[in-house]
VEXZAVEX-629152 format. One record per residue (C-alpha): residue number from 0; residue in three letters; x, y, z. Coordinates in nm, 4 decimals. Last residue first. Layout:
BEGIN
{site NUM "Ala" {X Y Z}}
...
//
This chain:
BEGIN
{site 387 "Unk" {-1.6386 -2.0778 -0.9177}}
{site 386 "Unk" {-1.4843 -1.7247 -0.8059}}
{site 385 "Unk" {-1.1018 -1.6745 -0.7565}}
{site 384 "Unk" {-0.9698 -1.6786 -0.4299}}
{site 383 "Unk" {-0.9343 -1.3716 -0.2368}}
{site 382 "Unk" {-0.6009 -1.3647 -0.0163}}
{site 381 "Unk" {-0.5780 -1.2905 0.3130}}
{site 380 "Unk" {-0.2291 -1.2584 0.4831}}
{site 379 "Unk" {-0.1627 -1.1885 0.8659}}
{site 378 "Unk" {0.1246 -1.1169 1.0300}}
{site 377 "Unk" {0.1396 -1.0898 1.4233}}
{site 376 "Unk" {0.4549 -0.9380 1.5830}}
{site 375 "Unk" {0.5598 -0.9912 1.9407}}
{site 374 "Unk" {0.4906 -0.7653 2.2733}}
{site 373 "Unk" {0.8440 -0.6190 2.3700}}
{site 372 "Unk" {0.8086 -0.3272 2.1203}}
{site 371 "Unk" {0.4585 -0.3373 1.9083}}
{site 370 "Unk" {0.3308 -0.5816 1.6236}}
{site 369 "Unk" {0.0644 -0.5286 1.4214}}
{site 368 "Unk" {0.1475 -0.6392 1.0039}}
{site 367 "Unk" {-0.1471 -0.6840 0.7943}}
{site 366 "Unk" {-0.0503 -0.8191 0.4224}}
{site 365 "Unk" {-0.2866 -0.8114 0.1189}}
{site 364 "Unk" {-0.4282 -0.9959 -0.1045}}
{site 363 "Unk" {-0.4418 -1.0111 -0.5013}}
{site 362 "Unk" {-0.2116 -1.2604 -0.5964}}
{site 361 "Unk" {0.0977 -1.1356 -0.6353}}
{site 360 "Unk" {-0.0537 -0.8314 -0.3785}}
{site 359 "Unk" {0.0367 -1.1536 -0.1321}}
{site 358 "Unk" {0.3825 -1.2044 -0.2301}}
{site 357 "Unk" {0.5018 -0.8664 -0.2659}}
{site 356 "Unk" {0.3774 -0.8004 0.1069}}
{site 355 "Unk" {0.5854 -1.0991 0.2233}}
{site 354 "Unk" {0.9170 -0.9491 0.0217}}
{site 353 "Unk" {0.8710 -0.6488 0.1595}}
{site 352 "Unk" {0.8086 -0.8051 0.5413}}
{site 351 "Unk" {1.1682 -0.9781 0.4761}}
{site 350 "Unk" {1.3222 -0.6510 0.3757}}
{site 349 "Unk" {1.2061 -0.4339 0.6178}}
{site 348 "Unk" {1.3128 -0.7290 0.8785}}
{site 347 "Unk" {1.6691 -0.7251 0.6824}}
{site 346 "Unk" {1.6671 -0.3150 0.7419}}
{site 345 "Unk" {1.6409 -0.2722 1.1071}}
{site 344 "Unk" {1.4781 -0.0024 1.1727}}
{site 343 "Unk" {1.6032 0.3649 1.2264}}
{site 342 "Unk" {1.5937 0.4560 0.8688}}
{site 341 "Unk" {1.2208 0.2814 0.7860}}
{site 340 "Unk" {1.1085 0.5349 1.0574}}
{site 339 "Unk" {0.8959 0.4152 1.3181}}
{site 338 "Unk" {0.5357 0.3597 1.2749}}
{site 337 "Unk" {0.5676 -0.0150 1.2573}}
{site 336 "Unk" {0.7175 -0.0315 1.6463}}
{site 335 "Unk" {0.8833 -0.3126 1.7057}}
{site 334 "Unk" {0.8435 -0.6772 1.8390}}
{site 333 "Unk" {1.0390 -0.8532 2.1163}}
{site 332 "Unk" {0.9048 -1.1898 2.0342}}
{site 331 "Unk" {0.6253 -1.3379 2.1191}}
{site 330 "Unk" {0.5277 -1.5095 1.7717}}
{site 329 "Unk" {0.1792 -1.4643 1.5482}}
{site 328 "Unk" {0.1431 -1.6218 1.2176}}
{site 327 "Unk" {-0.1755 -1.5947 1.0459}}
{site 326 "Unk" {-0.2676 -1.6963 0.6881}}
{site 325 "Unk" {-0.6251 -1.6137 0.5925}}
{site 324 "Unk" {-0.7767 -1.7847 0.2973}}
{site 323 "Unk" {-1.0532 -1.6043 0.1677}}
{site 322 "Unk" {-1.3955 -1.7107 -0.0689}}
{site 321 "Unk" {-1.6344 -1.7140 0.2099}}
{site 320 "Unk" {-1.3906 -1.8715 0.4836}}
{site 319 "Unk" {-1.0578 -2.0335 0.4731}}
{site 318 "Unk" {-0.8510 -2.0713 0.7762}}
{site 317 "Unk" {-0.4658 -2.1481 0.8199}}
{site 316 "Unk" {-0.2837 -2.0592 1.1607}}
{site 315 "Unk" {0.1068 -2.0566 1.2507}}
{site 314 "Unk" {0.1956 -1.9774 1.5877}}
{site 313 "Unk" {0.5059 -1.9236 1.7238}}
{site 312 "Unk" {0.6444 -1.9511 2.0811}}
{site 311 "Unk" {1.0159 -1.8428 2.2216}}
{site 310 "Unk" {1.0793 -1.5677 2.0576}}
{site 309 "Unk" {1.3982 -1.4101 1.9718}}
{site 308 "Unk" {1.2205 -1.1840 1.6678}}
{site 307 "Unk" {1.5235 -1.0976 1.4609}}
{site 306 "Unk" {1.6897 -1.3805 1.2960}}
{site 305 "Unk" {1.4599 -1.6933 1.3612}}
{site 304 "Unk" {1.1165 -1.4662 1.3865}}
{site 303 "Unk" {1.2279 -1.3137 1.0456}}
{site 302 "Unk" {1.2981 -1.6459 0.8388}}
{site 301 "Unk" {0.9796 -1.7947 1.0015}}
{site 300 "Unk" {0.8036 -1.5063 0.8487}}
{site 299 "Unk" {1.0137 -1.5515 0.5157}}
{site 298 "Unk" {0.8525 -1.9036 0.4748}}
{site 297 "Unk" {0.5346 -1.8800 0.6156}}
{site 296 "Unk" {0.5419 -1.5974 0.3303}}
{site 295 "Unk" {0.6714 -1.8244 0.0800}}
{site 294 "Unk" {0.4076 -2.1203 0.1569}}
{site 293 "Unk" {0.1237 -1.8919 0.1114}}
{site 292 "Unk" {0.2673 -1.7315 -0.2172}}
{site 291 "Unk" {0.2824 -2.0614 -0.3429}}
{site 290 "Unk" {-0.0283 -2.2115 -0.2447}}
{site 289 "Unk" {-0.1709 -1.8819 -0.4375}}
{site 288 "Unk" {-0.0089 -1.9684 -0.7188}}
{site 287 "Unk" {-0.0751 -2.3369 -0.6990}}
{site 286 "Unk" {-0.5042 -2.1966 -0.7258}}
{site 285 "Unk" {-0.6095 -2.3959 -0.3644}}
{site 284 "Unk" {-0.6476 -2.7880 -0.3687}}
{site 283 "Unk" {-0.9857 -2.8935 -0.2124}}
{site 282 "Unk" {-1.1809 -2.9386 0.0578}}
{site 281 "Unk" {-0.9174 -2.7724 0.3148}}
{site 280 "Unk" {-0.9031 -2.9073 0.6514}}
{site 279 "Unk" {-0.8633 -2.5828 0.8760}}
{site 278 "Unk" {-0.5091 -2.5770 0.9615}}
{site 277 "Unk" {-0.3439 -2.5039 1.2831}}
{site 276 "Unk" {0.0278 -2.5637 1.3338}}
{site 275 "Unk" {0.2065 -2.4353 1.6746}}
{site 274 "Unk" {0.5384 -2.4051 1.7116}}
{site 273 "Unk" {0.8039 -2.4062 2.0098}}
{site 272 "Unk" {1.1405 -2.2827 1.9124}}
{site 271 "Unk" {1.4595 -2.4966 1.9072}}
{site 270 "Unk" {1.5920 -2.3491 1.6029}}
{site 269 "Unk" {1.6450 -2.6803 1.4202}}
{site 268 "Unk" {1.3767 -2.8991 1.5348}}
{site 267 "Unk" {1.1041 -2.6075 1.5657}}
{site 266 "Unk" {1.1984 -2.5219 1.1815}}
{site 265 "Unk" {1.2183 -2.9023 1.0461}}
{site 264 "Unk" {0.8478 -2.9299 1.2126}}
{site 263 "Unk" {0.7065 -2.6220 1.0074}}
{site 262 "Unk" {0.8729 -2.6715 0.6918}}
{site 261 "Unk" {0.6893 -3.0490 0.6887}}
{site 260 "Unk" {0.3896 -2.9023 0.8233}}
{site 259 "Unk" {0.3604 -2.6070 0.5899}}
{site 258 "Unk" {0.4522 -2.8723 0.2608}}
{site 257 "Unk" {0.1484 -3.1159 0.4155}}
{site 256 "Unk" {-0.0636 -2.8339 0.4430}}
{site 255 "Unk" {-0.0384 -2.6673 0.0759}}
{site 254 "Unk" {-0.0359 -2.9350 -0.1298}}
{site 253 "Unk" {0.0673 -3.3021 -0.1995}}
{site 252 "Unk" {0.2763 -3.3289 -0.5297}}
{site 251 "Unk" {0.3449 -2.9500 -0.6139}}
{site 250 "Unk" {0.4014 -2.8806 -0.2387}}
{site 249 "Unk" {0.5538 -3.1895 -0.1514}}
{site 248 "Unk" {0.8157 -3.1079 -0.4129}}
{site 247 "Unk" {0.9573 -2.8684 -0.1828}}
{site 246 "Unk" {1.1366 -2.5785 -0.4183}}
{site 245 "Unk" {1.4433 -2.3268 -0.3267}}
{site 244 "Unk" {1.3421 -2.4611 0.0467}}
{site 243 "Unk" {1.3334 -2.8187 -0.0426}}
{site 242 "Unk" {1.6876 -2.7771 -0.2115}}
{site 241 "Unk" {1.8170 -2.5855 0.0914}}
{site 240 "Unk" {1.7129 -2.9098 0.3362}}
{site 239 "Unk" {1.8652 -3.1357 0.0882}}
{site 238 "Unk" {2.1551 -2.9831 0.0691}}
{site 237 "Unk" {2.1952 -2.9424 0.4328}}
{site 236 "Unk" {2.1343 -3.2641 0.5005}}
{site 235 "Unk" {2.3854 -3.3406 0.2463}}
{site 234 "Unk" {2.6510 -3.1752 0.4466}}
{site 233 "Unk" {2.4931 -3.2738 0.8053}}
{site 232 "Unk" {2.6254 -3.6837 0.6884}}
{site 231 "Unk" {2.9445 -3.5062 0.5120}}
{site 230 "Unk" {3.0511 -3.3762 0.8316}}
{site 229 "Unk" {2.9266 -3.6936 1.0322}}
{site 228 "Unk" {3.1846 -3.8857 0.8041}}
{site 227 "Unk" {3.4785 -3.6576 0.8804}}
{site 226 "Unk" {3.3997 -3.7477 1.2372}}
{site 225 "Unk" {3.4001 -4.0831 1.2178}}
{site 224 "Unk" {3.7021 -4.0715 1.0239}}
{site 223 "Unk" {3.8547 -3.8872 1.2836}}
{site 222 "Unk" {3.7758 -4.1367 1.5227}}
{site 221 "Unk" {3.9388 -4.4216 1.3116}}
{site 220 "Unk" {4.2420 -4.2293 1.2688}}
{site 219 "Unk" {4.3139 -4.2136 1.6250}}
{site 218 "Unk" {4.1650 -4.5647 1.7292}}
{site 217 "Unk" {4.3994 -4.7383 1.4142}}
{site 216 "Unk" {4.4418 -5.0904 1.6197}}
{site 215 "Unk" {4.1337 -5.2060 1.4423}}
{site 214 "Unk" {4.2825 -5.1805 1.1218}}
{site 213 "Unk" {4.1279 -4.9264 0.8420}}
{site 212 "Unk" {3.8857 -5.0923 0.5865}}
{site 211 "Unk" {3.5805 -4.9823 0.7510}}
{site 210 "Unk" {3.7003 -4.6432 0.7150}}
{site 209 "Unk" {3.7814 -4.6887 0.3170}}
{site 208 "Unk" {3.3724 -4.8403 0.2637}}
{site 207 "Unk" {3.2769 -4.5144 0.4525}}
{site 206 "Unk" {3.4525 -4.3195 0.2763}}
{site 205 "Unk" {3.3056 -4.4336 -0.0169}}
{site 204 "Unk" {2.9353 -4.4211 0.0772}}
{site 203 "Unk" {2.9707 -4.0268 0.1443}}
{site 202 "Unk" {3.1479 -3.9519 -0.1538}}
{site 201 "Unk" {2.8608 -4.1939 -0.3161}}
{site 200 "Unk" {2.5706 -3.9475 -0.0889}}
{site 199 "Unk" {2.7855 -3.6172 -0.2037}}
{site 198 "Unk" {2.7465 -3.6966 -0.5824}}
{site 197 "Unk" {2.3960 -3.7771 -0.4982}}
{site 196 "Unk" {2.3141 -3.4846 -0.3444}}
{site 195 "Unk" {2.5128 -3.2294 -0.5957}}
{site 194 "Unk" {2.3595 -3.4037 -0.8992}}
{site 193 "Unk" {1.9691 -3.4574 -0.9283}}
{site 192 "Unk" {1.8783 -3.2964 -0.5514}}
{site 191 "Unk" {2.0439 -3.0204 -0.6264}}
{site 190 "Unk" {2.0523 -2.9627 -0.9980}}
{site 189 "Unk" {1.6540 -3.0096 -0.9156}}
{site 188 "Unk" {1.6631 -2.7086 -0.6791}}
{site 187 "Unk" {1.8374 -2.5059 -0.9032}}
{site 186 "Unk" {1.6144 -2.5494 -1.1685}}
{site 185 "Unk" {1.3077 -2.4799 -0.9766}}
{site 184 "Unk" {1.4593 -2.1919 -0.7892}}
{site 183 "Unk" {1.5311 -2.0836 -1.1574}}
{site 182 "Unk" {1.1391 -2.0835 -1.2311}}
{site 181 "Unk" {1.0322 -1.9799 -0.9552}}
{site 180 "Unk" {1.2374 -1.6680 -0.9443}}
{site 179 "Unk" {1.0852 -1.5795 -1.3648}}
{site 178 "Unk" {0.7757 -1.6564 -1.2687}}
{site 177 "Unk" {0.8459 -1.3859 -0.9521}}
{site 176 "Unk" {0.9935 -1.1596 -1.2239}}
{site 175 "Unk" {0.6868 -1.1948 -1.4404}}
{site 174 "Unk" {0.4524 -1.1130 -1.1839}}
{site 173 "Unk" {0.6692 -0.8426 -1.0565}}
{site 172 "Unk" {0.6510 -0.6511 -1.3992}}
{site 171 "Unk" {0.2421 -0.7489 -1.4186}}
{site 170 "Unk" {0.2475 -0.5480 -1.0617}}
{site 169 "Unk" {0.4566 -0.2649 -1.1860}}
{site 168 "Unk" {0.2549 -0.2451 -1.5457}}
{site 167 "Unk" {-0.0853 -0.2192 -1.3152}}
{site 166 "Unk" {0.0765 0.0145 -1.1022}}
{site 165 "Unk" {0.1882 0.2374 -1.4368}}
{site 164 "Unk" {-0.1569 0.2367 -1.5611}}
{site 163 "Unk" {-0.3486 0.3161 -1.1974}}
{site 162 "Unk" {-0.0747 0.6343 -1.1770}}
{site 161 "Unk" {-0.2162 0.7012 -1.5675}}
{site 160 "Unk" {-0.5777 0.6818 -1.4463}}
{site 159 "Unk" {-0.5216 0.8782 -1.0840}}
{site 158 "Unk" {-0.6672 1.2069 -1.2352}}
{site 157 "Unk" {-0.6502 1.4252 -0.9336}}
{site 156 "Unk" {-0.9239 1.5912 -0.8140}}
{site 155 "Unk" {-0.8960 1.8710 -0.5761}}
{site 154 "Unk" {-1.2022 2.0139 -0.3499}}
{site 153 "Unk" {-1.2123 2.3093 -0.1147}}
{site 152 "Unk" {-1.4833 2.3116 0.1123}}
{site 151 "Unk" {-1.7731 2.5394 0.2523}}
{site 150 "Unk" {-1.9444 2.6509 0.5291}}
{site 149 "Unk" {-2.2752 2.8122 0.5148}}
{site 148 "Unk" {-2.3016 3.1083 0.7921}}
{site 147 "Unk" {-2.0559 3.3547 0.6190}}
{site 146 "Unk" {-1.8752 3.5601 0.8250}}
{site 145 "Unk" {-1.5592 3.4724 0.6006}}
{site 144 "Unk" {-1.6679 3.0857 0.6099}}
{site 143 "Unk" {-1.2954 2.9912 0.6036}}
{site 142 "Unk" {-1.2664 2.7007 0.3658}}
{site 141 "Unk" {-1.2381 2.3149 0.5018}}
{site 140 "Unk" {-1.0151 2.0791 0.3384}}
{site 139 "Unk" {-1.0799 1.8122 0.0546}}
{site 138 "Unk" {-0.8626 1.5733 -0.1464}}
{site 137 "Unk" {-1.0664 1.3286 -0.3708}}
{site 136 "Unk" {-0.7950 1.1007 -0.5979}}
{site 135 "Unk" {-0.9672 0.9883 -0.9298}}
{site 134 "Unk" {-1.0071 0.6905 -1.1253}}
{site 133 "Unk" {-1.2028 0.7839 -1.4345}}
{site 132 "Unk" {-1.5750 0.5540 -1.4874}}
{site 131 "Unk" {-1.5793 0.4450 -1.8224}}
{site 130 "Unk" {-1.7097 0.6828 -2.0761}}
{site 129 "Unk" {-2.0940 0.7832 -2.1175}}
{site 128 "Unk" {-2.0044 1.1024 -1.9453}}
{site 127 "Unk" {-1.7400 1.1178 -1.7281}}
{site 126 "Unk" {-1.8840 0.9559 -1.3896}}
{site 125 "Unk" {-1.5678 0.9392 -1.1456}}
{site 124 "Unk" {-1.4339 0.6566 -0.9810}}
{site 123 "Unk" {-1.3187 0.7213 -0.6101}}
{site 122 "Unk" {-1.0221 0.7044 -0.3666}}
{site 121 "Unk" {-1.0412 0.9085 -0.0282}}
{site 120 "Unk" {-0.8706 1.2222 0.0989}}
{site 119 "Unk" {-0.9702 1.4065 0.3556}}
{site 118 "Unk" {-0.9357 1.7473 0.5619}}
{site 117 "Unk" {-0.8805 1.9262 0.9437}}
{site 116 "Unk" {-1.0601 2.1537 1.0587}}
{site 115 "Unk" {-1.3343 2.0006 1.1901}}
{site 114 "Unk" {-1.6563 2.0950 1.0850}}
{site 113 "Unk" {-1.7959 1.7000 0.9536}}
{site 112 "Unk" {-2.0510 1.7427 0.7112}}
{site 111 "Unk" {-1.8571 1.6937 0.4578}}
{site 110 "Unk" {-1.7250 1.3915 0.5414}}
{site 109 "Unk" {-2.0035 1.2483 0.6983}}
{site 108 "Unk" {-2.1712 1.2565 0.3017}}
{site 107 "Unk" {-1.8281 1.1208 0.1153}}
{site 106 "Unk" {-1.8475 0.7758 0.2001}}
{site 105 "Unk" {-2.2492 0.7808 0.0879}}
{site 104 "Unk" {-2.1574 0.9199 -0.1719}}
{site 103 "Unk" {-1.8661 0.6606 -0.2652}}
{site 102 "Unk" {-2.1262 0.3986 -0.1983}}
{site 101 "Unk" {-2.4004 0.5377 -0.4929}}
{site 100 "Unk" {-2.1134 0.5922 -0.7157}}
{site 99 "Unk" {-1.9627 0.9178 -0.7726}}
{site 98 "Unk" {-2.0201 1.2275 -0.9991}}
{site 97 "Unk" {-2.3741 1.3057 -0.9174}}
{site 96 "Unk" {-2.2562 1.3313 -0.5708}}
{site 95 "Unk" {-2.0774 1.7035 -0.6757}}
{site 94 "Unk" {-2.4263 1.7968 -0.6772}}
{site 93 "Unk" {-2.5020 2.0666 -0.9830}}
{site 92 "Unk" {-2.4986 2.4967 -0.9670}}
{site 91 "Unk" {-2.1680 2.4840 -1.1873}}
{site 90 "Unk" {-2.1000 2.1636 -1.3472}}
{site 89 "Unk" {-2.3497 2.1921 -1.6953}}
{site 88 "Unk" {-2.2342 2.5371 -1.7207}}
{site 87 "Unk" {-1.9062 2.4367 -1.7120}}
{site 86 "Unk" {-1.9745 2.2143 -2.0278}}
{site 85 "Unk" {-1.9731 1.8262 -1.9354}}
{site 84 "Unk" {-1.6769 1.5172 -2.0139}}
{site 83 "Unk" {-1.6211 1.4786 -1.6626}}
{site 82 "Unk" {-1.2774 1.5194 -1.6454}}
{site 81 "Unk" {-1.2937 1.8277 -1.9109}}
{site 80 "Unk" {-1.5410 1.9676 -1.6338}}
{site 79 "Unk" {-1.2810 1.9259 -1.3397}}
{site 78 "Unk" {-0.9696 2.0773 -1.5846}}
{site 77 "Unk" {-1.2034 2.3945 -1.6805}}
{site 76 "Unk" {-1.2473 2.4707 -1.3114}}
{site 75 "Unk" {-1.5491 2.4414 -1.0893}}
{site 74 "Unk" {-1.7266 2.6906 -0.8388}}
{site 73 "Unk" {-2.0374 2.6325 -0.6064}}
{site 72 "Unk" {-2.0853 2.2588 -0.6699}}
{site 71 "Unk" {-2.3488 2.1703 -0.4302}}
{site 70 "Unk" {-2.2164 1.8163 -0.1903}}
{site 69 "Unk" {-2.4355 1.9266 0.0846}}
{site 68 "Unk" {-2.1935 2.0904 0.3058}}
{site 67 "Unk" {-2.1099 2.3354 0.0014}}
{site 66 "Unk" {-1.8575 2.2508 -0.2319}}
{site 65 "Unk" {-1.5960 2.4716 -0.3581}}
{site 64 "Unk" {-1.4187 2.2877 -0.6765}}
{site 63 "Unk" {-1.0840 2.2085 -0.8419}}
{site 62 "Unk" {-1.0028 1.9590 -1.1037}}
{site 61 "Unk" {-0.6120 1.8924 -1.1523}}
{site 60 "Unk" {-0.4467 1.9802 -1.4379}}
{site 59 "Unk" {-0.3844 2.3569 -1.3055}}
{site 58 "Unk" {-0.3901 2.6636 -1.5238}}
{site 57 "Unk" {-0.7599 2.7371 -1.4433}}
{site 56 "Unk" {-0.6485 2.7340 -1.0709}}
{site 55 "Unk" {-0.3535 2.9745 -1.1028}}
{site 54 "Unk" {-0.5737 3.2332 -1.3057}}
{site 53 "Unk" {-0.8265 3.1838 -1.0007}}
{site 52 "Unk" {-0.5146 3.2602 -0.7643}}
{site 51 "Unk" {-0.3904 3.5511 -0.9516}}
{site 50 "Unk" {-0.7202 3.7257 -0.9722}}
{site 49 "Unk" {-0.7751 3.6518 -0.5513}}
{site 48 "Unk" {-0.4448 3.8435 -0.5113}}
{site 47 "Unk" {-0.5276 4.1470 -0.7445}}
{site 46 "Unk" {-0.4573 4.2054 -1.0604}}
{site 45 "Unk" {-0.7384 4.4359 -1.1107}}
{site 44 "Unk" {-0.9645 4.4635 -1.4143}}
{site 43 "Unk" {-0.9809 4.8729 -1.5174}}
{site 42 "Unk" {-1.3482 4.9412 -1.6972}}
{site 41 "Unk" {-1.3810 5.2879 -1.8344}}
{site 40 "Unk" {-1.7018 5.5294 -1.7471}}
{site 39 "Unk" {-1.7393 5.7861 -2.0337}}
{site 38 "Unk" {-1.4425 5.9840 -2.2421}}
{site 37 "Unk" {-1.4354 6.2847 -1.9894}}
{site 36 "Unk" {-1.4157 6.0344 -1.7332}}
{site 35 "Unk" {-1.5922 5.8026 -1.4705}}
{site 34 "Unk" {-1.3775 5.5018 -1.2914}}
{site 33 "Unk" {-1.5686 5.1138 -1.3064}}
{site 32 "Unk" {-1.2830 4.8973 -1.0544}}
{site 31 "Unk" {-1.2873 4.5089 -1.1845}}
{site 30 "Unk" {-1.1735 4.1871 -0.9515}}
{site 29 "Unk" {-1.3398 4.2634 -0.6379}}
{site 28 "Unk" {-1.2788 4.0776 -0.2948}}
{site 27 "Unk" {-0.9178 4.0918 -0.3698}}
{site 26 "Unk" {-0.8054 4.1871 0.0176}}
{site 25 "Unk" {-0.6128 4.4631 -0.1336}}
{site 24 "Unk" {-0.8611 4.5719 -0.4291}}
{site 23 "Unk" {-1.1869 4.5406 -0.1424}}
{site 22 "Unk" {-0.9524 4.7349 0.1644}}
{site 21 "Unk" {-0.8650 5.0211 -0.1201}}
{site 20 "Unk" {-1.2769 5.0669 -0.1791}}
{site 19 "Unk" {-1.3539 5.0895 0.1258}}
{site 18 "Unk" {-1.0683 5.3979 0.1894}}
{site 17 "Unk" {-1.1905 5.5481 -0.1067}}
{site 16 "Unk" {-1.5731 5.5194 0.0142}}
{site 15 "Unk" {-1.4741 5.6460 0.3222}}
{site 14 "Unk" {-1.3094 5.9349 0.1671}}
{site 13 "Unk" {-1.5790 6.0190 -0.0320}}
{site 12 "Unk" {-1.7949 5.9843 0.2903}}
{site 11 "Unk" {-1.5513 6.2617 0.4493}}
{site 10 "Unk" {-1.5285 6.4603 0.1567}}
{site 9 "Unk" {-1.8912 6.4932 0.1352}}
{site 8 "Unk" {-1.9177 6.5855 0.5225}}
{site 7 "Unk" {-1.6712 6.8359 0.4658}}
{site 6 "Unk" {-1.8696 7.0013 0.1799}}
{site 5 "Unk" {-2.1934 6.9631 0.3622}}
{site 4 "Unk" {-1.9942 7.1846 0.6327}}
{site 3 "Unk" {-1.8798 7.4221 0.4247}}
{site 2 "Unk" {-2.2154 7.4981 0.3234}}
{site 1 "Unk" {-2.3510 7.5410 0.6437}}
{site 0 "Unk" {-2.0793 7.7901 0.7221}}
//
């Protein structure tokens, strides 16, 4: 009886075993099951869940690591050490902050320290070796701890070098096409002003030499002559008025504030709307390309609050301060809502704050839109200028 009992009671914990050991394969907590036989214990790897996601993650181009909360690299792939130009080895067991710049680690400190759930990305230049530093993309989320007190996170690293390559061929790309705009609005402005002006000015001069000529006791045709010649009158106006837009020659002659006070006043007179112009005195001529792309987004903004805004009041306000000029224009219009689909917007006022944004990155800056429904639109450009 005894005996059968320590047999049961083997069976049992043999089972148990079994029954532990079939949880570890299925949950892929071990990767290699050691079986005796007649020949000697033999070795069977598993393919197991956890085995096809580490084969997954040595396959990938991206790096990926397991961090601890203190930046300790727990785990690396092949790709992350190729990136940094180290052995595994050398990875493995090291800080991940050895990698990154003294202000990238102290960006990426809070972060990991942080234990909510959800995770980050943030731009960095990795340390490869003695190479240049690699731009990279840092994506990070929290791992389950697995009743494990130390928590842990997930890291990807995406080379960003050849991304940085093909932005850097965009933005030389739309240098040369905006050259290449400024260039025929140049032309065309100067065919113009040169030919179609003048031409319109002697049309102009003639029939108004013929009118005078018509008898007194002509009233009817008199009056229409009058009006004919008021035509022509707003005709080259208008000429002249697109000509300065294509290119205002008080911008290359006189600079920046003089050209935004001349489009400025011609604007209010025309559309009727109220606008404000306040410039900081500038000490000296800015870089003409960045006049230009000042001058084109007052342009297109006043384009916008004429078409789309229906405001009443604009602003338009010029500062420069520790090596940036900020551009500000501000209306009270009805607004919209910027994080509204692209789809349900309208799609000239996409356009027009495209073309804005294109014309700062020309020249390094950058464009701030805020603007909300029934509470106007500010748009503010600042724009490094180069060191002297």
């Amino acid at each position: 009886m005894k005996t059968k009992t320590r047999e049961l009671a083997e069976l049992r914990a043999r089972l148990a075993d079994a029954e532990e050991t079939l949880r570890a394969i299925r949950t892929g907590e071990v990767d290699a099951v050691v079986v005796a036989g007649k020949q000697g214990p033999q070795v069977f790897t598993l393919e197991g869940a956890e085995h096809a996601y580490r084969v997954l993650i040595e396959c990938m181009n991206e790096g990926a690591l397991i961090l601890t909360a203190d930046g300790l690299i727990l785990y690396a792939n092949q790709s992350f050490a190729k990136m940094v130009k180290r052995p595994l080895k050398q990875v493995m067991g090291r800080s991940f902050h050895h990698f990154l710049s003294a202000a990238k680690q102290a960006v990426l400190r809070p972060l990991l320290k942080r234990t909510v759930k959800a995770g980050f990305h943030i731009q960095a230049l990795l340390h490869a070796g003695a190479g240049s530093p690699m731009p990279a993309r840092i994506s990070s989320c929290p791992l389950a701890k697995n009743g494990s007190k130390r928590a842990t996170f997930g890291i990807v690293v995406t080379d960003m070098t050849e991304a940085r390559n093909n932005e850097e061929m965009l933005r030389t790309l739309t240098h040369r096409v905006v050259q290449a705009q400024e260039t025929e609005r140049r032309l065309v402005a100067l065919e113009l002003h040169d030919n179609i002006t003048q031409h319109l000015c002697a049309v102009l001069a003639r029939w108004q030499a013929l009118a005078n000529k018509l008898p007194a006791q002509e009233k009817a045709s008199r009056g229409e002559v009058t009006k004919l010649s008021e035509m022509l009158g707003q005709t080259v106006e208008e000429v002249q008025r697109i000509a300065r837009n294509l290119r205002p020659s008080v911008l290359d002659e006189l600079g920046l504030i003089p050209a935004l006070r001349a489009t400025c006043t011609e604007f209010a007179k025309r559309t009727g709307v109220a606008l404000k112009l306040a410039c900081k005195p500038l000490t000296a001529r800015l870089p003409a390309e960045t006049e230009l792309a000042l001058y084109r987004i007052v342009q297109k903004a006043l384009e916008n609050v004429e078409k789309h805004a229906r405001a009443r009041h604009v602003t338009v306000h010029l500062t420069k301060q520790r090596g940036i000029v900020q551009l500000t224009i501000k209306d009270d219009g009805i607004g919209f809502d910027p994080d509204q689909p692209p789809a349900r917007r309208k799609e000239k006022r996409d356009f027009y704050l495209l073309r804005m944004r294109e014309r700062a990155t020309y020249v390094g800056g950058a464009l701030i839109v805020k603007s909300a429904p029934r509470a106007g639109t500010e748009i503010m450009a600042r724009i490094p200028l180069p060191a002297t």
